[in-house]
TORZA-124163 format. One record per atom (N, C-alpha, C): residue in one letter; x, y, z. Coordinates in steps of 0.2 Angstrom, whole numbers, padded with zeros to 4 digits, always signed. Last residue first. Example, Ala and Ser with C-alpha at 12.3 -4.5 7.8 and 13.67 -1.06 7.14 Angstrom:
BEGIN
S+0064-0011+0035S+0068-0005+0036S+0064+0000+0039A+0066-0028+0039A+0062-0022+0039A+0066-0016+0039
This chain:
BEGIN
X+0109-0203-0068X+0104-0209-0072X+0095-0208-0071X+0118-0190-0067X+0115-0196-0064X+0110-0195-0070X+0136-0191-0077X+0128-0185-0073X+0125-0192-0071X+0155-0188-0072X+0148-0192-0073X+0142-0190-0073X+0161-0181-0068X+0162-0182-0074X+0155-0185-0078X+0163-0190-0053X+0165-0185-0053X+0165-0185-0064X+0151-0205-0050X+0161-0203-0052X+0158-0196-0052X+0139-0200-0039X+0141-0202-0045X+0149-0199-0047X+0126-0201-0030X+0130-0200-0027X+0137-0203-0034X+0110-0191-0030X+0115-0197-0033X+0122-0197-0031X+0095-0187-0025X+0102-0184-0027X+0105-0193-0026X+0079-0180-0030X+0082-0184-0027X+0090-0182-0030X+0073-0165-0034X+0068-0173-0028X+0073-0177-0024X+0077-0150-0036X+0081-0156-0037X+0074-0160-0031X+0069-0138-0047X+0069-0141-0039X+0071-0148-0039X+0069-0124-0056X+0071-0130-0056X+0073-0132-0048X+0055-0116-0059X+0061-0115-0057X+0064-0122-0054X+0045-0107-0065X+0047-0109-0066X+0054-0111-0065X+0034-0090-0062X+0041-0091-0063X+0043-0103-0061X+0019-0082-0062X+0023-0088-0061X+0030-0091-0065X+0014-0066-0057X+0016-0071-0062X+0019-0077-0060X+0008-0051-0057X+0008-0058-0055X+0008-0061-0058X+0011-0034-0063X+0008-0041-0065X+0010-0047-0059X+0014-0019-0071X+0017-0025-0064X+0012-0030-0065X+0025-0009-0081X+0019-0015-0080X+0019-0019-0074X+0028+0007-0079X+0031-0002-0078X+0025-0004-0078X+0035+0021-0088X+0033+0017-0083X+0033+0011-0085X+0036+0028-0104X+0039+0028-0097X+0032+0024-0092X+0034+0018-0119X+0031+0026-0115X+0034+0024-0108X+0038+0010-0128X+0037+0013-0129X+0033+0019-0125X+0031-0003-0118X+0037-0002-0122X+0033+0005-0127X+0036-0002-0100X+0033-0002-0105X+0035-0001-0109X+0048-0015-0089X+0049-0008-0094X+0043-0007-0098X+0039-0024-0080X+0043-0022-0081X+0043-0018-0087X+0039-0034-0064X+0041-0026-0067X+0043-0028-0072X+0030-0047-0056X+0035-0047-0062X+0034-0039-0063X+0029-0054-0041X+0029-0048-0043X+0033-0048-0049X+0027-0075-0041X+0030-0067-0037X+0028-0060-0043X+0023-0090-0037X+0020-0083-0040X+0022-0077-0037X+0030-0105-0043X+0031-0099-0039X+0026-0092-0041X+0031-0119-0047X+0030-0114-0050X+0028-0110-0043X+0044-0133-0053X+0038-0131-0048X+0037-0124-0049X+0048-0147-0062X+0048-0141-0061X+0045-0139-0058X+0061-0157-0057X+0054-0156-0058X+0054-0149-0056X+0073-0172-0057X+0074-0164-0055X+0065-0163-0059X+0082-0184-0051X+0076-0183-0052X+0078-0176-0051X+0098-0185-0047X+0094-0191-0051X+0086-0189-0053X+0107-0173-0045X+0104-0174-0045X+0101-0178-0049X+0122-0174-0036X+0120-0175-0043X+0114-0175-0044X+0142-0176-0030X+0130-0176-0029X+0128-0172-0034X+0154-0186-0036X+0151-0179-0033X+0144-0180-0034X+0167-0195-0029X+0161-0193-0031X+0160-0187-0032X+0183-0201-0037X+0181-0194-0032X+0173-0195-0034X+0189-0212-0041X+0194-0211-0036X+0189-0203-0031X+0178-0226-0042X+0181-0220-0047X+0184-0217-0039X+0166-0238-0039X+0173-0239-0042X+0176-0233-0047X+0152-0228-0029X+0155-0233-0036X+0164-0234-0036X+0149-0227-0017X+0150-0234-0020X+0154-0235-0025X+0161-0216-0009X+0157-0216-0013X+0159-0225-0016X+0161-0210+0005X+0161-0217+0005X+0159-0218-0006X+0157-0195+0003X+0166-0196+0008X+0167-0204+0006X+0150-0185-0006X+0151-0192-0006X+0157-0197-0002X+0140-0172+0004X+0146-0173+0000X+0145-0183-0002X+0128-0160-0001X+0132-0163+0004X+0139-0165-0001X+0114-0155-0012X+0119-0153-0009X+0122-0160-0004X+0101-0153-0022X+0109-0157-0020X+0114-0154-0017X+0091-0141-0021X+0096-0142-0024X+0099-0149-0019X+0076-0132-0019X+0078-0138-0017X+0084-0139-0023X+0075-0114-0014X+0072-0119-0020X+0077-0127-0016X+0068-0099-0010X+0071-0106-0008X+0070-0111-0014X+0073-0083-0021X+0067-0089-0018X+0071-0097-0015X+0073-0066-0022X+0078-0071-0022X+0071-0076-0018X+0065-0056-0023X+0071-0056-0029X+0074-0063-0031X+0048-0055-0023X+0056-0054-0019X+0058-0056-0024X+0049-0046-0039X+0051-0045-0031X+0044-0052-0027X+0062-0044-0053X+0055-0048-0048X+0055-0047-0041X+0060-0035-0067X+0061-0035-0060X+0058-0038-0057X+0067-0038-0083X+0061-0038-0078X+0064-0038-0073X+0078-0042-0094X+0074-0038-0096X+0071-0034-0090X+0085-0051-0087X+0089-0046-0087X+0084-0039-0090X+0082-0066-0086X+0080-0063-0087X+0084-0053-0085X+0088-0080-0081X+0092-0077-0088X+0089-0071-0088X+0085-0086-0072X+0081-0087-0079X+0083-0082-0082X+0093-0086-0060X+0091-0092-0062X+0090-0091-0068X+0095-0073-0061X+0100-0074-0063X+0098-0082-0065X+0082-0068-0058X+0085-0065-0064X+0092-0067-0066X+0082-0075-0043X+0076-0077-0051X+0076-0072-0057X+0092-0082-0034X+0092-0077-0038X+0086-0078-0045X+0090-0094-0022X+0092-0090-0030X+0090-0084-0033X+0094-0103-0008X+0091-0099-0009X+0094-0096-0017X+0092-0122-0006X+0096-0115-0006X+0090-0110-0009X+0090-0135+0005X+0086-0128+0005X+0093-0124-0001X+0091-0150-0003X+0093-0146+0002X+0090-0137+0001X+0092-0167-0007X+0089-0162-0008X+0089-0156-0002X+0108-0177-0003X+0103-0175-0002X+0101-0170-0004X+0120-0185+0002X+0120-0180+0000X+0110-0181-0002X+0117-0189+0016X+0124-0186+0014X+0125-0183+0007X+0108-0197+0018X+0105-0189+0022X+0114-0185+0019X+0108-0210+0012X+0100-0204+0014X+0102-0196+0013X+0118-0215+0016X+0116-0217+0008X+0111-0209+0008X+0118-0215+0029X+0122-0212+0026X+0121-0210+0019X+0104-0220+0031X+0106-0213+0034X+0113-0209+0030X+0111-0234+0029X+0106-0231+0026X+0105-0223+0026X+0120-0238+0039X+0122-0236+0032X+0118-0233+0028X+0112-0237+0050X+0117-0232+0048X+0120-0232+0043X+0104-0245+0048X+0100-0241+0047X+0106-0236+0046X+0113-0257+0047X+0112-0256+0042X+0109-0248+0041X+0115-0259+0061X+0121-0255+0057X+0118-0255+0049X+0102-0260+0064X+0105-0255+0068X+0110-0252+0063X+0092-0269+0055X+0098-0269+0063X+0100-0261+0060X+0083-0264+0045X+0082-0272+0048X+0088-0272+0055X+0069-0253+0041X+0075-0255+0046X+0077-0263+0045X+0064-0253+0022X+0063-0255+0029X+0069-0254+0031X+0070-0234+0015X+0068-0242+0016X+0066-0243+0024X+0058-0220+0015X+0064-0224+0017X+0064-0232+0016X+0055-0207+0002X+0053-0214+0004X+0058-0217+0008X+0049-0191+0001X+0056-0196+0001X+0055-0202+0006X+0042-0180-0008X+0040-0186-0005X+0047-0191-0005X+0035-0165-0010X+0042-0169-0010X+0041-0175-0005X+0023-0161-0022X+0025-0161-0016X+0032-0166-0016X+0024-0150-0035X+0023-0156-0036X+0025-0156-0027X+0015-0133-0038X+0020-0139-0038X+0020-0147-0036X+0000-0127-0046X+0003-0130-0037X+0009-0135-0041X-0002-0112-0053X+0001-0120-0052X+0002-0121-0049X-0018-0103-0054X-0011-0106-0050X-0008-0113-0051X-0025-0090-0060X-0026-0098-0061X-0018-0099-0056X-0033-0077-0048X-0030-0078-0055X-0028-0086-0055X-0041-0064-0041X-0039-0071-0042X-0036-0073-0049X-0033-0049-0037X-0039-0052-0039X-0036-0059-0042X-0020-0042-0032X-0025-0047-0029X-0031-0052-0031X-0019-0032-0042X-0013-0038-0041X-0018-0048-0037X-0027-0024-0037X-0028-0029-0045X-0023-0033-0044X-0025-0019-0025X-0030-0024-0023X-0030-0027-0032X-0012-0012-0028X-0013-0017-0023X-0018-0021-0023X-0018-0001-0036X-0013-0007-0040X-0013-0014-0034X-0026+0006-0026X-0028+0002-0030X-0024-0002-0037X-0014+0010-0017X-0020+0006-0015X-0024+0002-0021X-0007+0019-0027X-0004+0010-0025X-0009+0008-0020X-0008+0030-0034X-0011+0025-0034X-0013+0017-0030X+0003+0038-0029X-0004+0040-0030X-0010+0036-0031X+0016+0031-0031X+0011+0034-0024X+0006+0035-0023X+0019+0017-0035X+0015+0020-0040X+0012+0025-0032X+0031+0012-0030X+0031+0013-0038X+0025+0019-0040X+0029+0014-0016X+0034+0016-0017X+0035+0019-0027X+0020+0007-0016X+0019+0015-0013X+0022+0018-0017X+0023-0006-0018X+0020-0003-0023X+0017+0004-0022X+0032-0007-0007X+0035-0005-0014X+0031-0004-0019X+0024-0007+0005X+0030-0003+0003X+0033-0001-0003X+0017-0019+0000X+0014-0013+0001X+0019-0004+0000X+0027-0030+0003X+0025-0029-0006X+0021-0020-0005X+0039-0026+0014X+0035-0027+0010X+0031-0026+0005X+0052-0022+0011X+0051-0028+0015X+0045-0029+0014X+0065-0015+0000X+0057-0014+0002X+0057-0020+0003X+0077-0019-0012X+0079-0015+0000X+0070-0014+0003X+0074-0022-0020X+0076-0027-0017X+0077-0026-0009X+0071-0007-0026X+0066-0011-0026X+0066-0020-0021X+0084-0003-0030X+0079-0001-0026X+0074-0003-0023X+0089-0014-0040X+0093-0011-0032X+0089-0008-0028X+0081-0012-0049X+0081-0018-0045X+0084-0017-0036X+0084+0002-0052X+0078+0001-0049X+0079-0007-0047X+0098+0002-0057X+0097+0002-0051X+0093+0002-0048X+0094-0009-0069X+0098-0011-0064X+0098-0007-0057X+0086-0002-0076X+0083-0007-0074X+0088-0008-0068X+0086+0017-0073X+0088+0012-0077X+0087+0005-0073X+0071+0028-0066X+0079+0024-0065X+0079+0017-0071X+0058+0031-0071X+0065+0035-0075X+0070+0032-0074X+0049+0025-0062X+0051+0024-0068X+0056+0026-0077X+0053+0032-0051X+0056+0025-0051X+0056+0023-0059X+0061+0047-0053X+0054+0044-0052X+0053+0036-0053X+0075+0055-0045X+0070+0053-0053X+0064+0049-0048X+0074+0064-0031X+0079+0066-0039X+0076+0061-0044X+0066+0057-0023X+0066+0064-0024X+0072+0066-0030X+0070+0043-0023X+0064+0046-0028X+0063+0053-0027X+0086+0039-0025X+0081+0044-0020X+0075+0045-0025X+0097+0033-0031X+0090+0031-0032X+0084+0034-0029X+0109+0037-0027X+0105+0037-0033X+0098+0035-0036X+0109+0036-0013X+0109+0044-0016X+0104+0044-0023X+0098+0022-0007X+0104+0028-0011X+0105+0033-0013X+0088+0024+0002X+0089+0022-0003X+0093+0026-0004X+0074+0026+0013X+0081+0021+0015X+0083+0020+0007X+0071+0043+0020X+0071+0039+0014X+0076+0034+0013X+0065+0046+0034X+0070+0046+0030X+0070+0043+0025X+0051+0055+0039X+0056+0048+0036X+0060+0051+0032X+0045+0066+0054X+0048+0066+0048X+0050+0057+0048X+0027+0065+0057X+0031+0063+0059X+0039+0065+0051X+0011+0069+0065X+0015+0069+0058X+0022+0067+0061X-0007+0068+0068X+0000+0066+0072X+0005+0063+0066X-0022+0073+0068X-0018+0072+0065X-0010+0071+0066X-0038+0072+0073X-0031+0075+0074X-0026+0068+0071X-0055+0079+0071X-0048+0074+0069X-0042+0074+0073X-0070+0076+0078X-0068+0077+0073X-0061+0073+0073X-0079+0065+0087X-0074+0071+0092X-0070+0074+0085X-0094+0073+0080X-0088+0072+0085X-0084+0066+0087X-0100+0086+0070X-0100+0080+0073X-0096+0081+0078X-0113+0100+0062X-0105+0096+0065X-0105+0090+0071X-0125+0102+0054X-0125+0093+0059X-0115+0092+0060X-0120+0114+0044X-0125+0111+0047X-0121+0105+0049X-0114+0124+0037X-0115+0125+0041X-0122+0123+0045X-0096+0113+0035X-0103+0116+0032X-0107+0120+0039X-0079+0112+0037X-0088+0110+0039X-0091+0116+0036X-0064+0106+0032X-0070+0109+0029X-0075+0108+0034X-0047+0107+0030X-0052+0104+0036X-0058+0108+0033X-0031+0098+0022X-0037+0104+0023X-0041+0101+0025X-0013+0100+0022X-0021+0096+0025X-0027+0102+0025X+0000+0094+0012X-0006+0098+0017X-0011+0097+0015X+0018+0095+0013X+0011+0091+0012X+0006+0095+0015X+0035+0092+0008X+0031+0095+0010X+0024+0092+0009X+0045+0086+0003X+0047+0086+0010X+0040+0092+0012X+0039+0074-0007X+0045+0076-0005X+0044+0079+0002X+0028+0065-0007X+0031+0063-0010X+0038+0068-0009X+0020+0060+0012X+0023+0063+0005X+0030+0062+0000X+0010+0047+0014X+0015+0049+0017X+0018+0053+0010X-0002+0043+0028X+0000+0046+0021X+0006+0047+0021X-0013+0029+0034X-0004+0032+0035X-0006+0037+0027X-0030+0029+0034X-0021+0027+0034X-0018+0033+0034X-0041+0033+0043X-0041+0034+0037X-0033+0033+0039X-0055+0023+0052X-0050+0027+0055X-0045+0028+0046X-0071+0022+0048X-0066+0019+0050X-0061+0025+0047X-0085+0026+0053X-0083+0020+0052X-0078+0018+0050X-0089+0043+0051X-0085+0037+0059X-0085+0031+0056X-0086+0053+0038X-0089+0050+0043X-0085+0046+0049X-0074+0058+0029X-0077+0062+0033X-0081+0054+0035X-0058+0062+0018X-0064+0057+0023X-0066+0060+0025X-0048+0059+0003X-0053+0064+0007X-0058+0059+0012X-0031+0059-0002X-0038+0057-0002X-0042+0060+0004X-0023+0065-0010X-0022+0059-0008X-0028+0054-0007X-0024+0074-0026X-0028+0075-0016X-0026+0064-0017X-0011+0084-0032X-0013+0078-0030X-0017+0077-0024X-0001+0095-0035X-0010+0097-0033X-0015+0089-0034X+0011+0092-0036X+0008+0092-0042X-0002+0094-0040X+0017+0098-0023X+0020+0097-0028X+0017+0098-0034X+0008+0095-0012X+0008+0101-0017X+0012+0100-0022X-0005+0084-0012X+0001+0083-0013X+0003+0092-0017X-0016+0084+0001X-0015+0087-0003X-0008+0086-0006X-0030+0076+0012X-0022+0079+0012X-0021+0076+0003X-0047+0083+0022X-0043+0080+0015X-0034+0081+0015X-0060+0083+0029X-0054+0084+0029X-0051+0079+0026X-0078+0087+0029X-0073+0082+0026X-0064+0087+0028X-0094+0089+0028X-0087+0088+0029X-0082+0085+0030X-0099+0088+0013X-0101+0093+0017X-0095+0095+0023X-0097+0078+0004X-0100+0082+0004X-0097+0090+0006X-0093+0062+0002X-0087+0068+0008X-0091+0074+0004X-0100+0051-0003X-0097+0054-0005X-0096+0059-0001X-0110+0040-0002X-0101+0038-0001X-0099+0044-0003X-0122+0046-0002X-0121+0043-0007X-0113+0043-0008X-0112+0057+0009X-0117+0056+0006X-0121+0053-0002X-0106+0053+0025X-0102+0055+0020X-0110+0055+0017X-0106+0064+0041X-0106+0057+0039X-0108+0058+0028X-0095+0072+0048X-0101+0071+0047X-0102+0066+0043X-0082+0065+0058X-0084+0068+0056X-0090+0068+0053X-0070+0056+0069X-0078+0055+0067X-0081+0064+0065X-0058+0049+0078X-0061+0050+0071X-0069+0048+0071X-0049+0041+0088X-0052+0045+0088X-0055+0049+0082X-0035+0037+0081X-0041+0034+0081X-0047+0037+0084X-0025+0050+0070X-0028+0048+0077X-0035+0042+0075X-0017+0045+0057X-0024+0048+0060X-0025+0044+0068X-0003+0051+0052X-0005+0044+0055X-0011+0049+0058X+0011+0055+0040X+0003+0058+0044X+0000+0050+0045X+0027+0058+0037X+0024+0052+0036X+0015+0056+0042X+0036+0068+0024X+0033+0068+0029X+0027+0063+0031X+0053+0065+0019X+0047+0065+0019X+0043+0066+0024X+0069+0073+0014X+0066+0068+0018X+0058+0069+0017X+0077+0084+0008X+0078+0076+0007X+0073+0072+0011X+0078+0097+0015X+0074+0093+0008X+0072+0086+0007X+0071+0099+0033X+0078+0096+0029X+0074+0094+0022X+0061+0104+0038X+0066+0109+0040X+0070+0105+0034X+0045+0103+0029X+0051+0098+0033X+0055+0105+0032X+0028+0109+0030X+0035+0109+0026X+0040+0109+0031X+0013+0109+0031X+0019+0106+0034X+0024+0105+0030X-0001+0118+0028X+0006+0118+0024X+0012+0113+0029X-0018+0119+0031X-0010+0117+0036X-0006+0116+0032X-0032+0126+0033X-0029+0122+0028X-0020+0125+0032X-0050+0128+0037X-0043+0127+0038X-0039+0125+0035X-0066+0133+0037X-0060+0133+0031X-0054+0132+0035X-0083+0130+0044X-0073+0133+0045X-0071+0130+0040X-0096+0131+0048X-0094+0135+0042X-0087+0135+0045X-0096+0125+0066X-0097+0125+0059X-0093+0129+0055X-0082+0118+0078X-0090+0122+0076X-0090+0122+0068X-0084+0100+0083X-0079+0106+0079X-0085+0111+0078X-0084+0092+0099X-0088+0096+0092X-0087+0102+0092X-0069+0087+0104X-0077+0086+0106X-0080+0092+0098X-0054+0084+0106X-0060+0077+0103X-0068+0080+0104X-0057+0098+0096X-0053+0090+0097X-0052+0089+0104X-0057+0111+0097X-0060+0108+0102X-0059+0103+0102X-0054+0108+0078X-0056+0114+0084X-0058+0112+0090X-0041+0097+0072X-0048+0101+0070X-0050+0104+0080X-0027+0098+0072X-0032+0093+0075X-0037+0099+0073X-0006+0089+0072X-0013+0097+0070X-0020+0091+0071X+0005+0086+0079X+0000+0084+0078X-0005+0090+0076X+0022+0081+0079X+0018+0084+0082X+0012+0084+0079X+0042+0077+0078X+0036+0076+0078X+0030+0080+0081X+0054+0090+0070X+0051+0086+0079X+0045+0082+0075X+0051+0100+0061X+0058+0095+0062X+0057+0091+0066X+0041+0108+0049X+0043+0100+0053X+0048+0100+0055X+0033+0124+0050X+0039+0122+0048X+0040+0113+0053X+0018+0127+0045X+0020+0125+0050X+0028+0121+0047X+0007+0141+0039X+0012+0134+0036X+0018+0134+0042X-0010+0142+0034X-0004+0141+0040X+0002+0137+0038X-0015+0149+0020X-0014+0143+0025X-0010+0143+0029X-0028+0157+0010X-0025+0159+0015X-0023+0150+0018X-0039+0157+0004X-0036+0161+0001X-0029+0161+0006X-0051+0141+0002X-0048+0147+0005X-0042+0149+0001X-0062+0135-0011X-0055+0137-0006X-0055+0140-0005X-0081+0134-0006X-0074+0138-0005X-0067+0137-0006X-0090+0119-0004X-0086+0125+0000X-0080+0127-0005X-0103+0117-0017X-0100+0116-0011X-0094+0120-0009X-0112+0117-0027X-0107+0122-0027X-0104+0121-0023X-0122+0109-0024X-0120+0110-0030X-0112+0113-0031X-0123+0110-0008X-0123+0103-0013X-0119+0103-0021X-0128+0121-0008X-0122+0120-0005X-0119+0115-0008X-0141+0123-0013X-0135+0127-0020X-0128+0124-0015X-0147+0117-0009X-0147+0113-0015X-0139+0119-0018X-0146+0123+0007X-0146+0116+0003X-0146+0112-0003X-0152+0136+0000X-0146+0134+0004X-0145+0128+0001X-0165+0131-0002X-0166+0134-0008X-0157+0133-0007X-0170+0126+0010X-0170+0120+0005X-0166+0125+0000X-0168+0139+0017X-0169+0136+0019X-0166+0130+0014X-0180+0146+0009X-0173+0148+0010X-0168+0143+0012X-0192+0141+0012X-0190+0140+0005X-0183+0141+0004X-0194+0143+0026X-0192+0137+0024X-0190+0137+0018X-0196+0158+0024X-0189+0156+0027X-0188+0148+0026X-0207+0158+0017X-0201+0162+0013X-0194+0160+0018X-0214+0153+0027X-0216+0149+0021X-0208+0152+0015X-0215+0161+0038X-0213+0156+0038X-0211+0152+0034X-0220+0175+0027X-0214+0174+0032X-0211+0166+0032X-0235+0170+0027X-0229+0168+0023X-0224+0171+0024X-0237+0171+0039X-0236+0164+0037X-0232+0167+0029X-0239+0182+0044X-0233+0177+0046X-0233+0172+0044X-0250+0189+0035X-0241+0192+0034X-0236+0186+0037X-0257+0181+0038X-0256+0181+0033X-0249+0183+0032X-0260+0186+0051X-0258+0179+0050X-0257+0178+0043X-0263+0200+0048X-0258+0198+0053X-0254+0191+0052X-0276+0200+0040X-0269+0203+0041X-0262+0200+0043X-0283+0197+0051X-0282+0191+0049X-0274+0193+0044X-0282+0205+0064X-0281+0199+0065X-0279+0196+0059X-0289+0217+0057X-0282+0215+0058X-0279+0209+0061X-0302+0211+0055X-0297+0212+0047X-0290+0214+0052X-0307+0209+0068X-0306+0203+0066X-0302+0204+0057X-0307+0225+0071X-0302+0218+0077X-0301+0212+0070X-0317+0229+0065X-0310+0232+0061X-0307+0227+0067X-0327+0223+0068X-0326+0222+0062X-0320+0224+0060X-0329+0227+0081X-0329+0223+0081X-0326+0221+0074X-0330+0244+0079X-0326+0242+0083X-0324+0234+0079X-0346+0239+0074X-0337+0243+0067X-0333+0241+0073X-0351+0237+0085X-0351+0233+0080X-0345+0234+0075
């Protein structure tokens, strides 16, 4: 019977001692997860710095299949030549852990501007593949993070490239900052960009995602007047020809203008630079009236409105206001065929 009674006090002993064990390893456990949350990962102290002159690619650990845990990596890529940039394009294979309250936690690889300790921007889940970056001189780097829980898959890789920069010695944004150049050669600069993306990368690098989506939010439009050119009745054949003549000899016609030189404006930068507009053009070879020379002349002219990229100078502190605007630009309707001296009626 004592036999009996000393079995069932170690027994109980025993399950007392492992339970709370279990109870001191779950508390451990959540007690982890608030303090990684808080305090999240480390810099490292240490980065590989990989010299550019070729194209090539860095990739998180076992790419495409599941990176291991708890790793710090960080990649310095610095160009063989100064003058040139470094363009990073994300493989479309991408999916790391997934972000928390939109926000890259836990894992996440991120690209770093060294220059000024600028982070471009940081991603981490699968639902979409993260753009082009492209450095502001000739150096960049990437840092890789996992926590030590839920690594995913197939993680990143990275495929880097050297650019050259298409701009004049004078205007290279590696010697001034667009808004340091004088208004004249920043037009020069800003008229060689094909599109609007390009050049607001190009103005504002660290931001120009979100200068591009305020330029976009709605704003009031003026639609121009449409161009309506009336023919008379045909009645034979040799009339339609003289008709045709009267019509298409001198006539409203495509050119293209300069919208700092059309409006005088000397202050601002518009990009595009230059716009189609409707002018008189042709010639008067038959001219009706009684005078020894015609010239084309526009009889109706109206105003039409355009919306382009208006720069320009802030007043009183370095940089550019950019805005969408409508420019106001003269568009011939009809043309007149009048003595030389003379304006149309």
């Amino acid at each position: 019977m004592l036999l009996f009674g000393l079995l069932l006090l170690t027994s109980a002993l025993a399950g007392q001692r492992h339970g709370t064990q279990a109870e001191s390893n779950l508390s451990s456990k959540f007690q982890y997860s608030s303090n990684k949350e808080q305090n999240g990962v480390q810099d490292p102290q240490h980065e590989r710095i990989i010299t550019v002159s070729t194209n090539g690619s860095i990739h998180s650990p076992r790419f495409p299949h599941t990176y291991p845990r708890n790793m710090v990596l960080v990649w310095r890529l610095v160009a063989a030549e100064e003058n040139v940039w470094i363009q990073l394009t994300f493989d479309e294979r991408f999916g790391l852990e997934d972000p928390e309250d939109d926000i890259c936690k836990y894992d996440f690889v991120e690209v770093e501007e060294p220059s000024d300790g600028t982070i471009l921007g940081r991603w981490c889940g699968s639902g979409t593949v993260p753009g082009k970056q492209i450095s502001k001189g000739n150096q960049i780097r990437i840092r890789f993070v996992s926590d030590e829980y839920f690594p995913s898959e197939p993680g990143f890789c990275i495929h880097y490239n050297i650019v050259v920069p298409q701009f004049t010695e004078a205007v290279s944004p590696s010697v001034l900052p667009p808004s340091a150049l004088p208004l004249d050669l920043l037009n020069n600069a800003v008229t060689a960009f094909s599109t609007l993306e390009d050049l607001i990368r190009y103005l504002e690098p660290d931001r120009w995602q979100l200068d591009l989506e305020d330029l976009y939010r709605p704003t009031w439009q003026l639609l121009g007047k449409a161009f309506v050119f009336g023919r008379k009745s045909r009645v034979v054949d040799l009339n339609l020809l003289k008709e045709e003549v009267r019509l298409y000899s001198c006539t409203p016609r495509n050119f293209s203008v300069s919208i700092r030189e059309e409006l005088k404006r000397t202050d601002s930068i518009f990009w595009p630079g230059c716009l189609l507009v409707k002018r008189c053009g042709g010639n008067c070879a038959c001219c009706p009236h009684n005078c020894k020379e015609c010239q084309c002349v526009p009889s109706k002219v109206t105003k039409k409105y355009h919306e382009v990229l208006q720069l320009r100078p802030k007043s009183g502190v370095r940089g550019l206001h950019k805005s969408l605007t409508d420019v106001a630009l003269e568009h011939h309707e009809e043309c007149d065929c009048v003595c030389r001296g003379h304006t149309g009626g």
